[in-house]
C-alpha positions in Angstrom: -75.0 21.4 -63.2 -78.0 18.9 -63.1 -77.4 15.7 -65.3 -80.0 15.6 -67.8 -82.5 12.6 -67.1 -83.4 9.8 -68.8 -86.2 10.7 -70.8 -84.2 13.8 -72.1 -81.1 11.7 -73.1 -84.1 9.6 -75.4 -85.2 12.1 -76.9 -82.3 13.3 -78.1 -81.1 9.8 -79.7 -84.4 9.3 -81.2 -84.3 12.4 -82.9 -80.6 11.6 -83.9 -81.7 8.0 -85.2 -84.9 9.5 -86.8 -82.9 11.8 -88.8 -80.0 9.1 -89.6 -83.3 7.3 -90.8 -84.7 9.6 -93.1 -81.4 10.3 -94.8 -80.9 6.8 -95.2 -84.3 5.9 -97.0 -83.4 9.3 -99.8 -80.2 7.8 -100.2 -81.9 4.3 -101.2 -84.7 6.0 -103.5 -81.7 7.7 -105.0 -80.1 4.7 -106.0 -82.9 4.1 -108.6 -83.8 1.2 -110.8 -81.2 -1.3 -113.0 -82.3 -3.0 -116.6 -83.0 -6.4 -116.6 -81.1 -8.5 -119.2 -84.0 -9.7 -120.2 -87.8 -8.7 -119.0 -89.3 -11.2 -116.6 -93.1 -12.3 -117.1 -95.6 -10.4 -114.5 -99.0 -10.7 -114.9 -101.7 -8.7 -117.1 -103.1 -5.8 -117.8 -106.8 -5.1 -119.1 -106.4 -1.9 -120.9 -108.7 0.6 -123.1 -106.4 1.0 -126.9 -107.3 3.1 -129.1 -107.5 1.2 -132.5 -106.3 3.1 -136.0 -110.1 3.5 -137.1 -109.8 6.4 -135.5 -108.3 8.2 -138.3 -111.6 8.3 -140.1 -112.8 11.0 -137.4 -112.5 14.7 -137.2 -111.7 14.6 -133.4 -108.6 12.7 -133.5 -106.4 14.7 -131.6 -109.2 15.6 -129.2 -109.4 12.2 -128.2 -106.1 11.7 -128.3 -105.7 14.3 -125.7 -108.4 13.1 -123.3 -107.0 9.3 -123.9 -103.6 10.6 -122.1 -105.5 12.1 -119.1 -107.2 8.8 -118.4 -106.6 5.9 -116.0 -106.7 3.4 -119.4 -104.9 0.1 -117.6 -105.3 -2.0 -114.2 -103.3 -4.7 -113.5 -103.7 -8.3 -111.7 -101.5 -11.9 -111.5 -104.4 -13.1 -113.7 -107.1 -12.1 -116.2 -109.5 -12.7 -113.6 -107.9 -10.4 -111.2 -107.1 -8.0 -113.9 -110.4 -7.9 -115.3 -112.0 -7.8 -111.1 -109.8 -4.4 -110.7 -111.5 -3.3 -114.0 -115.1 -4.2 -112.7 -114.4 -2.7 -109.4 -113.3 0.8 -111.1 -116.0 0.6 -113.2 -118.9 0.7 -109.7 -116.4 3.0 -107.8 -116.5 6.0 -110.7 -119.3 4.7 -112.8 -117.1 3.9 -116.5 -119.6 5.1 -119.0 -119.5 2.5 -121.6 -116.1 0.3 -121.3 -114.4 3.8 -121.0 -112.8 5.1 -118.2 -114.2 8.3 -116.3 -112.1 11.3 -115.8 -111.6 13.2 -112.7 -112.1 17.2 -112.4 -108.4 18.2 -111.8 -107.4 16.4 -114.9 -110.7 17.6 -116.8 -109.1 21.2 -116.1 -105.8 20.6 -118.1 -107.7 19.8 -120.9 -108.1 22.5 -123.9 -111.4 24.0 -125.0 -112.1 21.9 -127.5 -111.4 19.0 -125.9 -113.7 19.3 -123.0 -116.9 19.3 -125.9 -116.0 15.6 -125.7 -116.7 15.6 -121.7 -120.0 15.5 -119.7 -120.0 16.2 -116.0 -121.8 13.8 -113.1 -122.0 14.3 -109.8 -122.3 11.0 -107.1 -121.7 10.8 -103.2 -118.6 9.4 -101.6 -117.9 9.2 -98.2 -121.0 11.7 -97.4 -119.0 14.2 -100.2 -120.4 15.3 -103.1 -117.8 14.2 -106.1 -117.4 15.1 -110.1 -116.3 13.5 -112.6 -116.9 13.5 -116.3 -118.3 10.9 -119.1 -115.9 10.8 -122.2 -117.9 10.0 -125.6 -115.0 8.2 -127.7 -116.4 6.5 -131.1 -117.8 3.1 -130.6 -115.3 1.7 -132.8 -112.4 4.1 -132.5 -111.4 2.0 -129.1 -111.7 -1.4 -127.6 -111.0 -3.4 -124.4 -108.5 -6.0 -124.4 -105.8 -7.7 -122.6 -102.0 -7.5 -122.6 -99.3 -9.2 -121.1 -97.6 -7.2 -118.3 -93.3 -7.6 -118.0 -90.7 -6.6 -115.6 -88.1 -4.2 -117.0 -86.3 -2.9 -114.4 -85.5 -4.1 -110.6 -84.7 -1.9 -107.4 -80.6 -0.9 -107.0 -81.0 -2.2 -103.1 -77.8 -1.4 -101.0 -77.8 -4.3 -98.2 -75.3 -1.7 -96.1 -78.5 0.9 -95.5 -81.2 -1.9 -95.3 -79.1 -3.1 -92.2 -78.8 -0.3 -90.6 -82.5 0.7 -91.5 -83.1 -2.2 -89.8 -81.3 -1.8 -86.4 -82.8 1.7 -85.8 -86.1 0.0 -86.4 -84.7 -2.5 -83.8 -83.6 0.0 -81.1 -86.9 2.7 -81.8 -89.3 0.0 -80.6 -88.0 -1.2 -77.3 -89.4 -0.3 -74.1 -89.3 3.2 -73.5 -88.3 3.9 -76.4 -91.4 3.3 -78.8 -93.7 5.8 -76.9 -90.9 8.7 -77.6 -90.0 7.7 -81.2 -94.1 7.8 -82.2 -94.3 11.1 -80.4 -91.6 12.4 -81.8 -93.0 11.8 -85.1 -96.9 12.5 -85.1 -96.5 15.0 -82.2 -98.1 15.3 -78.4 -101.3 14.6 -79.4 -100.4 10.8 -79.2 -102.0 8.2 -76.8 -98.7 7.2 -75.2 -97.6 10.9 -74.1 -99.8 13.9 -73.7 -98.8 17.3 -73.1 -98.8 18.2 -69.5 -101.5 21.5 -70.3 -104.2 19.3 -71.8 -103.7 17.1 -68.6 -104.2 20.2 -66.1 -107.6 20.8 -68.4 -109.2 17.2 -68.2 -108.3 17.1 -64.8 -110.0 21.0 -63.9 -113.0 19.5 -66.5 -113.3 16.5 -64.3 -113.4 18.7 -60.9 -115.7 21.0 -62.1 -117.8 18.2 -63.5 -119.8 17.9 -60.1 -120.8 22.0 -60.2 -122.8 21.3 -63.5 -126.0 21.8 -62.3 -125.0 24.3 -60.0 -125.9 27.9 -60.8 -124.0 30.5 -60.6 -125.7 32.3 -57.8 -125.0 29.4 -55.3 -121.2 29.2 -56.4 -120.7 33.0 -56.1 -122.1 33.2 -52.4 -119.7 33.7 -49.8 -118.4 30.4 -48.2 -120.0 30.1 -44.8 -116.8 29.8 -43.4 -116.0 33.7 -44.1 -118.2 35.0 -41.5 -116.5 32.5 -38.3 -115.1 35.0 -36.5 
């Protein structure tokens, strides 16, 4: 029997350590999150509240509806950062207002009545045409404003699987072994291994590049060496 080569015996391990891999990184998002003793100070957020004026309107739990749909809070180390995230939202999807824009999908899972309260606008993005829709909240049913941001909860982290993540990482990119592990991942199409049938095509492109401006009248004629003897 022919011993398997190199290459082959790769493969197989980097599919094994791939695997082991994967497992390992469910296993540590299983672990989940602890409770801190006591919450650690984290920054801010710059948020849109709704304030209890809004009990004076008919549309309450409309708006109440849309508000939990919406992308109300961004966060930064500072105000300023906070409040640069905010600005930054606000020229990506065009905040009407102080308030937060609201994209189709989540326009969709809105009721009937709700949706009275949203108006549609169309921009460009990335040569795409993209909708989103205005919300019209009462001027003084909401307001801007900061609020401290805290840490609750830290990561379970088991150092046995971080090791071991970390030796597979180790091992996957030496030489000869980094150019298997990537293709066994994002498939032959990558720049370090190509499949041998889209090599046999760019090379029969390549030799048939120099009959381009041949016709085919002069490639069909026999070959002068036919009629030698």
């Amino acid at each position: 029997m022919k011993p398997a080569s190199i290459k082959e015996h790769r493969k197989k391990e980097v599919r094994s350590l791939l695997k082991e891999s994967w497992s390992l990184c469910r296993k540590l998002k299983d672990l989940g999150y602890k409770k801190l003793e006591k919450p650690i100070r984290h920054g801010w957020y710059i948020e849109l509240t709704l304030m209890p004026q809004l009990e004076r309107y008919k549309c309450k739990p409309e708006i109440e509806e849309i508000a939990q749909k919406l992308n109300r809070s961004y966060w930064g180390r500072t105000k300023e950062q906070a409040q640069k995230r905010w600005n930054t939202a606000e020229s990506k999807h065009l905040i009407y207002r102080g308030i937060p824009t609201l994209s189709h999908k989540s326009y969709s899972k809105l009721s009937e009545k709700a949706k009275r309260y949203c108006t549609a606008f169309f921009f460009k993005e990335n040569k795409k045409t993209r909708r989103r829709y205005y919300v019209r909240i009462p001027k003084h049913a909401h307001k801007i404003k900061f609020k401290r941001a805290y840490t609750t909860h830290s990561k379970i982290i088991d150092p046995q699987i971080i090791e071991r993540l970390d030796l597979i990482d180790q091992q996957l990119i030496k030489k000869g072994w980094y150019g298997i592990s990537y293709t066994t991942r994002y498939g032959s199409s990558s720049r370090w291994e190509i499949d041998d049938t889209i090599k046999d095509r760019r090379k029969t492109r390549m030799s048939l590049g120099k009959f381009k401006h041949t016709s085919l009248n002069e490639l069909i004629k026999e070959p002068k060496w036919a009629n030698k003897n």
